[in-house]
C-alpha positions, 0 to 999 in steps of 0.5 A: 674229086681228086683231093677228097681220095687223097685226103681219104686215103691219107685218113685210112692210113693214119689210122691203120698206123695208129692201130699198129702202134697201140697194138705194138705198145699193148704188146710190150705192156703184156709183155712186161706183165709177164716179166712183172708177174715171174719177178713177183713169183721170184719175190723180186718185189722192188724190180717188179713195182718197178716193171709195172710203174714201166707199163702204166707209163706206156699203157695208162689204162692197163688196169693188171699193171695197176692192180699188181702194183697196188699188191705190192704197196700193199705187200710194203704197207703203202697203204695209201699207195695201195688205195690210189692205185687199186681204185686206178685199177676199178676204172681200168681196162680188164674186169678181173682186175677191177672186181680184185681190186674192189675186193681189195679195197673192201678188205683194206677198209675194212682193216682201216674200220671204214665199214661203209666204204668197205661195204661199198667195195665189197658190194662191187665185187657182188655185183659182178660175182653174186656168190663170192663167198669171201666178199659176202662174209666179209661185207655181212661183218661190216655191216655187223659192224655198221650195225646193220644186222638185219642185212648182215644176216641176209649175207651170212644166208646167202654165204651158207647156201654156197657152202653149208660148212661155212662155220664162221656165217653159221655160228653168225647167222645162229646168233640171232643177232639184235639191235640193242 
């Protein structure tokens, strides 16, 4: 009886020791966030990408760290550094920085003319905030472009019930757009 207290007593402090150690690395992750974010401010961009690459390192699935990172990819035309670590940042911890991500991704695909795959993401980013207005415009013109215009239109409508002066979706919700 004796062993079993004792091998349960050396069970709870291990892991009482473990949740103290994953607090002090989230600790110094966040703390290295800050540091991160105030040399992007300053547009040390290098040191920067340099702090996030430290937090990923100590905190695999910090998904700001990898979000931020990908930023500055993007910011030095990595592109597909950028890709690599924005889709890290979709399966991270942190839901702000999965949606940004996913919109960053629908934006760059979009870019790249892969208006599947930007629909997709783009998609992501509606699924968790239904009245984005960017991503909305954004995903109808790629449909627009995958020649999906009945939903494209659909889109468009939803952007102008968000916001009337939405010129861009009015003048392409007016159109009439046809498949030819």
């Amino acid at each position: 009886m004796k062993t079993l207290k004792s091998k349960f007593h050396i069970f709870s402090l291990s892991i009482l020791l473990t949740s103290a150690s994953f607090a002090g690395v989230q600790g110094e992750a966040d703390d290295l966030l800050k540091k991160g974010l105030k040399q992007v401010k300053k547009l040390e961009h290098v040191e920067a990408k340099e702090t996030f690459t430290k937090i990923i390192e100590i905190s695999p699935s910090f998904g700001e760290a990898y979000y931020q990172r990908a930023l500055i990819f993007k910011y030095f035309k990595e592109i597909d550094n950028a890709i690599s670590d924005f889709k890290k940042a979709t399966v991270s911890k942190g839901k702000e920085s999965q949606t940004l991500a996913h919109f960053e991704l629908g934006k760059i695909y979009f870019n790249q003319e892969e208006y599947k795959d930007a629909i997709v993401e783009l998609s992501s980013v509606i699924t968790e905030q239904e009245n984005h207005e960017e991503a909305l415009l954004l995903r109808g013109i790629a449909k627009i472009k995958n020649k999906e215009y009945q939903k494209a239109i659909v889109d468009f409508e939803h952007v102008l019930k968000i916001n009337s002066d939405n010129y861009e979706a009015l003048f392409l919700s007016l159109i009439h757009i046809s498949e030819p």
